[in-house]
MMTF fields as JSON, N, C-alpha, C and O atoms, coordinates in Angstrom:
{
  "mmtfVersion": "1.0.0",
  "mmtfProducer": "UNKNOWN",
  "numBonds": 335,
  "numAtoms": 336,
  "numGroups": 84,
  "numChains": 1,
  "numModels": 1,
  "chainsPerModel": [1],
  "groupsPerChain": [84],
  "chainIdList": ["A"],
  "bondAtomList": [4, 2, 8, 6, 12, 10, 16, 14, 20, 18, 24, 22, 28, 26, 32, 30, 36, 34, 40, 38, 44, 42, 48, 46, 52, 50, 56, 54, 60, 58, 64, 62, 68, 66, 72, 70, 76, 74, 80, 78, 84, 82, 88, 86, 92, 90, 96, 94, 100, 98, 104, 102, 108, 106, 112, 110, 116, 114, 120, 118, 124, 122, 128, 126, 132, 130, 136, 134, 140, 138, 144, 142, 148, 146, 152, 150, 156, 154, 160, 158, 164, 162, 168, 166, 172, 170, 176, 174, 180, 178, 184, 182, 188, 186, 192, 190, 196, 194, 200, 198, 204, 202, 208, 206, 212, 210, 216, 214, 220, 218, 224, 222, 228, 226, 232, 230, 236, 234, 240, 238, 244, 242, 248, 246, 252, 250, 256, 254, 260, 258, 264, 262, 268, 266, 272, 270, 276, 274, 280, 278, 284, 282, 288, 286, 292, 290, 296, 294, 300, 298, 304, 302, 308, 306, 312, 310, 316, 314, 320, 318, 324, 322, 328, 326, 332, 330],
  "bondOrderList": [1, 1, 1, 1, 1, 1, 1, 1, 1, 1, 1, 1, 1, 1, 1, 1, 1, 1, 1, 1, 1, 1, 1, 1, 1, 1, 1, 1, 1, 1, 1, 1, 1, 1, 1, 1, 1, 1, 1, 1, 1, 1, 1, 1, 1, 1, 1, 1, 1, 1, 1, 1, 1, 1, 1, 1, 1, 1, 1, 1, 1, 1, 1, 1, 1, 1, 1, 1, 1, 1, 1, 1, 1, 1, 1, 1, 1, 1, 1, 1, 1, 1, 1],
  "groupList": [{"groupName": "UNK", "atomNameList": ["N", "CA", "C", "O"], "elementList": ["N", "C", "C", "O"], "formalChargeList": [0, 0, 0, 0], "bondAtomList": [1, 0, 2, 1, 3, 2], "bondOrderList": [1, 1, 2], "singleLetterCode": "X", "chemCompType": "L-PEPTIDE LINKING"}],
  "groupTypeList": [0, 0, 0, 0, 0, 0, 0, 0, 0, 0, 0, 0, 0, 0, 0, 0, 0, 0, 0, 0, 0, 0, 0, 0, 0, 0, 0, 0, 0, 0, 0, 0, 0, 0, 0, 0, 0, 0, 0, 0, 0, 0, 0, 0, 0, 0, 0, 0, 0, 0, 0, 0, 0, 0, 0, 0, 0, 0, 0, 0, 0, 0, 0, 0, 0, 0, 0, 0, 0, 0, 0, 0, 0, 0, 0, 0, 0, 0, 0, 0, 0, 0, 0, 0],
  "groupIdList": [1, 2, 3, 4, 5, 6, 7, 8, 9, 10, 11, 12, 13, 14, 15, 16, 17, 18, 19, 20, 21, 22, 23, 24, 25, 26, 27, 28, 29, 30, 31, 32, 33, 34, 35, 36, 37, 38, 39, 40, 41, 42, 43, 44, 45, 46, 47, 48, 49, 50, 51, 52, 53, 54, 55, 56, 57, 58, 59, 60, 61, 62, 63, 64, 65, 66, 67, 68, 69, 70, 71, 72, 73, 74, 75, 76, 77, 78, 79, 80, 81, 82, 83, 84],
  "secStructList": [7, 7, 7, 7, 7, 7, 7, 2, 2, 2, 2, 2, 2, 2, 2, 2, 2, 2, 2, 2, 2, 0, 0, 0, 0, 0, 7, 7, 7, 7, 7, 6, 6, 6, 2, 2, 2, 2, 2, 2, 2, 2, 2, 2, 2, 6, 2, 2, 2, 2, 2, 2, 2, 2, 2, 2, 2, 2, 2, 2, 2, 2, 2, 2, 2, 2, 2, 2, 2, 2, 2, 2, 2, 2, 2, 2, 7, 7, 7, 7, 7, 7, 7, 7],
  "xCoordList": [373.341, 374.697, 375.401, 375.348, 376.162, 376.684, 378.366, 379.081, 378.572, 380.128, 381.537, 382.008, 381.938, 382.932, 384.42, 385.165, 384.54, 385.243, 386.231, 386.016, 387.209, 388.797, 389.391, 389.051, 389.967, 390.747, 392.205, 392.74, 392.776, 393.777, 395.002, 395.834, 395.158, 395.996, 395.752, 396.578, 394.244, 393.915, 394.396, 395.389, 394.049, 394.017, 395.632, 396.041, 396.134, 397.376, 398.511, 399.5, 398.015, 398.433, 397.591, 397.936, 396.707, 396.163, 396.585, 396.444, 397.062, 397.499, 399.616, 400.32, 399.851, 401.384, 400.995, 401.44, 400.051, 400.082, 399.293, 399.684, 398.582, 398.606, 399.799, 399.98, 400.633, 401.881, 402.984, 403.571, 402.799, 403.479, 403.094, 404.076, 401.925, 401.676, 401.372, 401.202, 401.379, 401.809, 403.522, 404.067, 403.922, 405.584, 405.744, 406.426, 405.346, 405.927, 405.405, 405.828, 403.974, 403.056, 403.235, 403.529, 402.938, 403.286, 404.323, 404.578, 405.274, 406.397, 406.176, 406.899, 405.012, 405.14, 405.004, 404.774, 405.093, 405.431, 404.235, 403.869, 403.103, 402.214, 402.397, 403.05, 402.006, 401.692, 400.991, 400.316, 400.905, 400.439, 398.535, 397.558, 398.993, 397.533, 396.982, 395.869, 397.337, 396.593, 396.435, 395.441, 397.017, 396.851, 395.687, 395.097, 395.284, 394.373, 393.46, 392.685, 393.294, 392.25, 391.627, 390.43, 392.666, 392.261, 391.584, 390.425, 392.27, 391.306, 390.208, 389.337, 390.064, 388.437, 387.673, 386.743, 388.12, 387.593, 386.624, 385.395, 387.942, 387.741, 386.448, 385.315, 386.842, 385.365, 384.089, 383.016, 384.641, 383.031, 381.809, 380.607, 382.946, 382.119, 382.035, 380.956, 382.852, 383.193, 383.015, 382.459, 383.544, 383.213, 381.673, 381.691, 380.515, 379.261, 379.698, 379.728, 379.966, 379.955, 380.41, 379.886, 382.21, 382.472, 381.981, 381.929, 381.599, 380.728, 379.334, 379.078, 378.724, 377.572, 377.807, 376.833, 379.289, 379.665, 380.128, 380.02, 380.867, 381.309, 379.729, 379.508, 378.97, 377.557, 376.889, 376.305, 376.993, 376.465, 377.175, 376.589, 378.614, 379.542, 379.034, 379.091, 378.62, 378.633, 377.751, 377.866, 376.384, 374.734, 375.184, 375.045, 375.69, 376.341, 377.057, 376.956, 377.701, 378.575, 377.403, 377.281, 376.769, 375.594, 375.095, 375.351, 374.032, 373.145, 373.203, 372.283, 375.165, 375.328, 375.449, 375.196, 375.958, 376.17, 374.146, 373.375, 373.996, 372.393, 371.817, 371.318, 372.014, 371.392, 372.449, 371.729, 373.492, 374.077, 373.508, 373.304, 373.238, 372.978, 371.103, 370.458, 370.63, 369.371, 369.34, 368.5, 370.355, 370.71, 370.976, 370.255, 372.067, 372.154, 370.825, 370.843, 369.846, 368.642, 367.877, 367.304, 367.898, 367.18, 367.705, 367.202, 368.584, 369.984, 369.26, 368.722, 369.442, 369.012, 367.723, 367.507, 366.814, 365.285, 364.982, 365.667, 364.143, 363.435, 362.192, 361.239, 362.152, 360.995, 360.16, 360.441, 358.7, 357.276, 356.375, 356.611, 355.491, 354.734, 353.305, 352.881, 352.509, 351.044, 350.211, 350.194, 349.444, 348.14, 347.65, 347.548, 347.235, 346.675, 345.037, 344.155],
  "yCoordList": [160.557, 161.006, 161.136, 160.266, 162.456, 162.5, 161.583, 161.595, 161.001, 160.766, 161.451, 162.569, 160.554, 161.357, 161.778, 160.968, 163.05, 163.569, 164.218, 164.796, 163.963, 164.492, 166.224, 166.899, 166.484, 167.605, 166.94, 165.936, 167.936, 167.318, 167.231, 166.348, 167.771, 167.492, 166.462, 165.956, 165.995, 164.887, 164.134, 163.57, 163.771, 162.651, 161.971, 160.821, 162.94, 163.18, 162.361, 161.654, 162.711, 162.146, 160.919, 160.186, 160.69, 159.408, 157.79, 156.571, 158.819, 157.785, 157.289, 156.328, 158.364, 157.85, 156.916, 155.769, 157.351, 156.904, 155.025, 153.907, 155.235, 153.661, 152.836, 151.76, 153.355, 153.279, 152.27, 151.195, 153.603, 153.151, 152.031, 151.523, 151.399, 150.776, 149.059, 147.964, 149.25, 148.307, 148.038, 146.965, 148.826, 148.899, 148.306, 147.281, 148.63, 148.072, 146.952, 146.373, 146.963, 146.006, 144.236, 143.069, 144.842, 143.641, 143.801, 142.694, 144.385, 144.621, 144.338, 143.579, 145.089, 145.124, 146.57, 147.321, 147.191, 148.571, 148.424, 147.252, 149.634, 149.684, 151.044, 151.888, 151.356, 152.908, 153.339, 152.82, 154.713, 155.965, 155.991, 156.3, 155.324, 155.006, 154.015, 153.946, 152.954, 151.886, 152.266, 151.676, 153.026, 153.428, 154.558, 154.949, 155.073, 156.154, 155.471, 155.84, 154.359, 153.528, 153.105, 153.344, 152.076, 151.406, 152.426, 152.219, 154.016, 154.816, 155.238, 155.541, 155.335, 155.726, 154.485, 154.493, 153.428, 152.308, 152.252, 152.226, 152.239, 152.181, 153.473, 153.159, 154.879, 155.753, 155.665, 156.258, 154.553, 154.584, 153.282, 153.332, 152.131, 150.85, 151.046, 150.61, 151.631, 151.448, 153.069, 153.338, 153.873, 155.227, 155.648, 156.721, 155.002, 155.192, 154.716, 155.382, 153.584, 153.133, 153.579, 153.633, 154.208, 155.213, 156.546, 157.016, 156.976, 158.082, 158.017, 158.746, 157.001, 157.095, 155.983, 155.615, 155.479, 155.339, 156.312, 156.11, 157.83, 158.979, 159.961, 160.796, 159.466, 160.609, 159.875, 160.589, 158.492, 157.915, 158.022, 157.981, 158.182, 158.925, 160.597, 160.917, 161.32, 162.893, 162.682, 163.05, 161.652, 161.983, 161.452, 162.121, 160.202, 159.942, 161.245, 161.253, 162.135, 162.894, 164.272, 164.668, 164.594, 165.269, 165.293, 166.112, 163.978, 163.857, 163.725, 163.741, 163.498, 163.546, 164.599, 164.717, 165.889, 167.159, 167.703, 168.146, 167.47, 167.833, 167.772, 168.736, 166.204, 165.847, 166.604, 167.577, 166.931, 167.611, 169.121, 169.723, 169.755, 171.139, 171.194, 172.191, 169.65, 169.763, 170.015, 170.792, 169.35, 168.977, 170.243, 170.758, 171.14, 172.345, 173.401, 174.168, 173.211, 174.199, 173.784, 174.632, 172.0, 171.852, 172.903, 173.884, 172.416, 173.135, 174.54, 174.837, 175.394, 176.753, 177.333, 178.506, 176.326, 176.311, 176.785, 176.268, 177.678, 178.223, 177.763, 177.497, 177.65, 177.207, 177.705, 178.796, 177.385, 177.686, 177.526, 176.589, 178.278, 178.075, 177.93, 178.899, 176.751, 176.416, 176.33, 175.651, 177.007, 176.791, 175.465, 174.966, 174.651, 173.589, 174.036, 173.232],
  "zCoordList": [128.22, 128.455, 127.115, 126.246, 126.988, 125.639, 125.827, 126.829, 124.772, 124.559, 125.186, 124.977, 125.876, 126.994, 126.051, 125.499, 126.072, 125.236, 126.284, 127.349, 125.706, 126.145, 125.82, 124.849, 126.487, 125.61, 125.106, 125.577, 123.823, 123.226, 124.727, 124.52, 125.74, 127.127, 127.91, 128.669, 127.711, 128.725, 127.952, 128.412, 126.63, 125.694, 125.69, 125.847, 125.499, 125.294, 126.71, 126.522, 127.804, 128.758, 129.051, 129.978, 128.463, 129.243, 127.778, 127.685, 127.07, 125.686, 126.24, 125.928, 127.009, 127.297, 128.323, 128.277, 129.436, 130.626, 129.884, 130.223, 129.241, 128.269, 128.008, 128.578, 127.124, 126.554, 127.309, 127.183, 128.32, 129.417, 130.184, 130.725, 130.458, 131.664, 130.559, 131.095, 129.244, 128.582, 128.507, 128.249, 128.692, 128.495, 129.86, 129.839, 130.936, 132.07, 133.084, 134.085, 132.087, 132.895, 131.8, 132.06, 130.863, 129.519, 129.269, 128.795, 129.196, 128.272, 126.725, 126.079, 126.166, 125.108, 124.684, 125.632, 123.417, 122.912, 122.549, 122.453, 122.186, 121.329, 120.534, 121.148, 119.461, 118.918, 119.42, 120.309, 118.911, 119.368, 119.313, 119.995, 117.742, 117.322, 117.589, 117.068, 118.349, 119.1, 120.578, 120.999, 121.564, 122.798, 122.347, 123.355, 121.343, 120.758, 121.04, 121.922, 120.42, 119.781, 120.764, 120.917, 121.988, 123.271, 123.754, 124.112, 123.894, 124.756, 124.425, 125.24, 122.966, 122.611, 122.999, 123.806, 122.378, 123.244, 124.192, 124.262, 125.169, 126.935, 127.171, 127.535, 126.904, 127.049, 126.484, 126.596, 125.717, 124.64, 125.407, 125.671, 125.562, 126.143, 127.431, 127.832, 128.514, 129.797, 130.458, 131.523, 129.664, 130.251, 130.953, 131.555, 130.936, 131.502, 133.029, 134.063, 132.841, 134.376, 135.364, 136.476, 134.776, 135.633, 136.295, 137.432, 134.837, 135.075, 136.248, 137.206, 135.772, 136.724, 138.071, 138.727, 138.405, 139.705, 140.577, 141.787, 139.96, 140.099, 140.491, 141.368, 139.536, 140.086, 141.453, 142.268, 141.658, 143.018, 144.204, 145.286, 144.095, 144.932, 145.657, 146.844, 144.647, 144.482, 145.646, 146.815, 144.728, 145.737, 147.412, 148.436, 147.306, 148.534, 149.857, 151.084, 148.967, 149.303, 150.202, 151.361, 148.901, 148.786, 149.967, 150.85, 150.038, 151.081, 152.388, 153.206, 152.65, 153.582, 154.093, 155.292, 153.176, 154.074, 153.904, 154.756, 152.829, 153.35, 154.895, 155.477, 155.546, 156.522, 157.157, 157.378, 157.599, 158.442, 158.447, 159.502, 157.002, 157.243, 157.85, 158.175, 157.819, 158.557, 159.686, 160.14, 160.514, 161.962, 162.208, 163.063, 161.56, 161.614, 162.105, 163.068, 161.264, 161.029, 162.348, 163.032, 162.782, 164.157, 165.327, 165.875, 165.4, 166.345, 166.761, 167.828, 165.426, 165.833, 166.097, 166.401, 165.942, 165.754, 166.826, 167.708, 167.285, 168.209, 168.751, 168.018, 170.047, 170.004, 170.31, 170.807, 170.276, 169.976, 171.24, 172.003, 171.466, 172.464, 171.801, 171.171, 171.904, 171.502, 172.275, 173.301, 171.859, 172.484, 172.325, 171.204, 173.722, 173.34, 173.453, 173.152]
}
């Protein structure tokens, strides 16, 4: 997995939305460049897990409409006459 990289809009909002939730959760102020920092941080040590709790979700998601579009294909299946 490569390094989870931001655009300068995500970054940008997820460094206030920091800011902020120290301001109202701690009540303490931090800079710009320490809510930077926490967030490279946070994606660098912790960003996998999310990520690959987000891809076990997907397959979850996945396999469920799979088995439905199987049920589907029974459904319309025609049937066969064999010779025994």
């Amino acid at each position: 997995m490569s390094d989870i990289e931001f655009s300068t809009e995500e970054k940008s909002l997820l460094v206030k939305k920091i800011k902020r939730y120290f301001e109202q959760e701690l009540d303490q102020d931090i800079a710009q460049f320490d809510a930077e920092f926490l967030l490279d941080f946070f994606a660098k040590e912790m960003g996998a897990y999310f990520y690959n709790r987000a891809l076990s979700d997907a397959q979850v998601v996945l396999q469920s409409r799979m088995d439905h579009l199987l049920e589907d294909f029974y459904e319309i299946e025609k049937p066969t006459d064999f010779i025994k």
